[in-house]
C-alpha positions as CSV (number, residue, x, y, z in Angstrom):
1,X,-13.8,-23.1,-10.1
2,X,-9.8,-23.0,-9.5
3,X,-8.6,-22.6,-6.5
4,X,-5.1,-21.2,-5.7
5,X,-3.7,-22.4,-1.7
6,X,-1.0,-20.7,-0.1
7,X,0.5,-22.5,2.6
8,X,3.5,-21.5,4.6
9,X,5.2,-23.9,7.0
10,X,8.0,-22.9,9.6
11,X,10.9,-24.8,9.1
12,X,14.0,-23.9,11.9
13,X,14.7,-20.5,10.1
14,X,13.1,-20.2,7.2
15,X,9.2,-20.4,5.6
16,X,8.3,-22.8,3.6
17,X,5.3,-21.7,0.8
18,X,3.7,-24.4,-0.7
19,X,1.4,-23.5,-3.3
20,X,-0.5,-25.5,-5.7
21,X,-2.2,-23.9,-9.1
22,X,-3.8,-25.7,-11.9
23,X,-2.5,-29.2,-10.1
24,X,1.2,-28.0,-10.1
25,X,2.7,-27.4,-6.5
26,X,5.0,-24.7,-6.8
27,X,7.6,-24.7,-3.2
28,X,9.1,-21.8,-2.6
29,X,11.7,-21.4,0.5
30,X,11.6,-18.4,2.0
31,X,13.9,-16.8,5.4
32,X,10.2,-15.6,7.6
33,X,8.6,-13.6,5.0
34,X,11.9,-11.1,5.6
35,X,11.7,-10.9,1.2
36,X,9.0,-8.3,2.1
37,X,9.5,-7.1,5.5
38,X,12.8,-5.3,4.9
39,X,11.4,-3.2,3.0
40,X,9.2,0.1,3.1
41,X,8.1,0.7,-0.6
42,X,8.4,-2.3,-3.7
43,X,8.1,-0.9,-7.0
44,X,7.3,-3.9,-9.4
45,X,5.5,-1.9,-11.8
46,X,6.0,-2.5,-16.0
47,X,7.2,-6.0,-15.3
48,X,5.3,-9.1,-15.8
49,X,4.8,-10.8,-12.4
50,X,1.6,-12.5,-13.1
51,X,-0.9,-13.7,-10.3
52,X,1.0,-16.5,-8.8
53,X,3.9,-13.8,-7.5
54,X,1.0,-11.9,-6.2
55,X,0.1,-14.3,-4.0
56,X,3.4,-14.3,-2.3
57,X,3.3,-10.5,-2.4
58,X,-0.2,-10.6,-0.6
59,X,1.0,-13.4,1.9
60,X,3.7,-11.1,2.7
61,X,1.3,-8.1,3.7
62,X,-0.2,-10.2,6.2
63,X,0.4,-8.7,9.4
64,X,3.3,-6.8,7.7
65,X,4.8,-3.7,9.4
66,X,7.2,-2.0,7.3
67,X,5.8,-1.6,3.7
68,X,4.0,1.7,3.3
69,X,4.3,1.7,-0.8
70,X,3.4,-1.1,-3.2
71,X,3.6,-0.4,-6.8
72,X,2.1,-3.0,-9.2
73,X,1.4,-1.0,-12.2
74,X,1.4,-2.5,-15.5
75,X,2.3,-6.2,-13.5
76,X,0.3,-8.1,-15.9
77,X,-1.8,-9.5,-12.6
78,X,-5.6,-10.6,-12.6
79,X,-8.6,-10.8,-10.8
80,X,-6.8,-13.3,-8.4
81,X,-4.1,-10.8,-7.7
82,X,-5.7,-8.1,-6.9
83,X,-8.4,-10.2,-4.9
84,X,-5.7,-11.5,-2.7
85,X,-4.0,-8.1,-1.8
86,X,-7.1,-6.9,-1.0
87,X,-7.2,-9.5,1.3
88,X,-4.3,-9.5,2.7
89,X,-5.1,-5.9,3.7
90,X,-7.3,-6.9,6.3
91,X,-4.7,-7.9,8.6
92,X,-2.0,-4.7,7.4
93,X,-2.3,-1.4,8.3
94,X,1.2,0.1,7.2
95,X,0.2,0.2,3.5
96,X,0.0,3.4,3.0
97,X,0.1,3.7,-1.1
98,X,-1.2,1.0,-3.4
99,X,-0.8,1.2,-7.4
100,X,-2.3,-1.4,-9.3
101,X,-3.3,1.1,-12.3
102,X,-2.7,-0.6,-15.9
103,X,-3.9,-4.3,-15.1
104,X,-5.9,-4.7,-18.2
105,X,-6.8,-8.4,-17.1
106,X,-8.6,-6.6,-13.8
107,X,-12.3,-7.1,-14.4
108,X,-14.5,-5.2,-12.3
109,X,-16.2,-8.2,-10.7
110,X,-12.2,-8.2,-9.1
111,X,-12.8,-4.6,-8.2
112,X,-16.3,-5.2,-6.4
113,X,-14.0,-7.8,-4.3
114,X,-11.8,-6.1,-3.6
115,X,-13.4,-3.1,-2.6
116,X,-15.3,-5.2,-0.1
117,X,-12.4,-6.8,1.1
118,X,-11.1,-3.3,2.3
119,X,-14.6,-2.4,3.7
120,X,-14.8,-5.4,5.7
121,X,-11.5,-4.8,7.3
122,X,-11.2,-2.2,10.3
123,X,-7.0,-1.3,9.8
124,X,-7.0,-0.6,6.0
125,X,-4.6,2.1,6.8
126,X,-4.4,2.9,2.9
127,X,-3.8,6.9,2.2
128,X,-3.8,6.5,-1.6
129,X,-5.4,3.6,-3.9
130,X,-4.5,4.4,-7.7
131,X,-7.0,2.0,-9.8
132,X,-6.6,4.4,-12.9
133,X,-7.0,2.3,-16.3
134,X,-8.5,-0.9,-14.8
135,X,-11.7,-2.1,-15.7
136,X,-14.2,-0.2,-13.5
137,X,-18.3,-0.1,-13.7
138,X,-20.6,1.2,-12.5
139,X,-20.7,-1.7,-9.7
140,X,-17.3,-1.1,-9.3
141,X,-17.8,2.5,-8.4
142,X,-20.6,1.5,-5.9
143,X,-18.4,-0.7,-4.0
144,X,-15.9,1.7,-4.0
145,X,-18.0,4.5,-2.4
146,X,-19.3,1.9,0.1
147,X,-15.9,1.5,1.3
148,X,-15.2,5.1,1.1
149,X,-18.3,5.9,3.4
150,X,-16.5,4.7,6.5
151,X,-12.6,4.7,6.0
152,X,-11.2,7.5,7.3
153,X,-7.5,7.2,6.2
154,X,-8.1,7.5,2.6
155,X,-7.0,10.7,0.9
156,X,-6.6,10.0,-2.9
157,X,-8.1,7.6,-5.1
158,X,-7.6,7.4,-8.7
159,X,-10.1,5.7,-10.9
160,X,-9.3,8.0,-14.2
161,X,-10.7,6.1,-17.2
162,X,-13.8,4.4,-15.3
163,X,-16.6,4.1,-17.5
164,X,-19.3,5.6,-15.4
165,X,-23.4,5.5,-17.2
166,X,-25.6,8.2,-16.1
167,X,-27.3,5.3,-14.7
168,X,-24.4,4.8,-11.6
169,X,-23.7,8.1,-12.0
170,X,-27.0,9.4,-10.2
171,X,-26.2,6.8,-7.3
């Protein structure tokens, strides 16, 4: 088991975020999460960001005000990633678009998490979740209508290219 910690510190004006992965403590300074709260849409889609930027990215959300879009299309991130924003959701409700569509390394174990992350949360304010062409099951289909049955901001979701059995199909 590998366990990633994000810890933030408040140091006169700034944030420190401390986190350690894999035994290597990354310190990253940072002016009161302000890299994310200026802003109302991030695009960081088709570059290769990778988990451990994700977990700044989800740290940011927390409680976050301002960011209605959040584009992380073809970011290379993981089951980690995607685990974390989905976390971080729980305490947002400005998020009003989230693209994480092209994540090959997404598994749908990631997708079940995630999807219960948002269904334990009462302020997912989410309008449209794009999960097209990421690894989604039948599991990850059943999650994903369990959150659907009692969220009443959603409006779109994309999950083109899930590979649906007649099995999870009938549920």
């Amino acid at each position: 088991l590998r366990v990633l910690n994000v810890l933030w510190q408040k140091t006169a004006s700034n944030v420190l975020l401390t986190t350690t992965f894999k035994d290597v403590t990354i310190n990253i300074l940072c002016d009161d999460k302000s890299y994310i709260s200026s802003y109302n849409s991030i695009d960081m889609s088709d570059q290769d960001i990778a988990d451990i930027k994700v977990m700044f990215i989800a740290f940011g959300l927390c409680g976050n005000t301002t960011l209605e879009t959040l584009n992380l299309s073809h970011a290379n991130i993981s089951d980690k990633g995607l685990i974390a924003i989905g976390n971080s959701l729980k305490q947002n409700n400005s998020l009003k678009e989230l693209i994480v569509s092209k994540n090959v390394n997404i598994t749908e174990s990631a997708v079940v998490k995630f999807a219960d992350a948002l269904q334990e949360s009462e302020t997912v304010g989410l309008h449209r979740l794009d999960l097209s062409e990421v690894a989604i099951l039948d599991d990850g289909l059943n999650a994903i209508g369990k959150f659907l049955v009692n969220n009443i901001t959603i409006k779109s979701i994309d999950i083109s290219k899930a590979k649906v059995s007649s099995e999870g199909a009938k549920k």
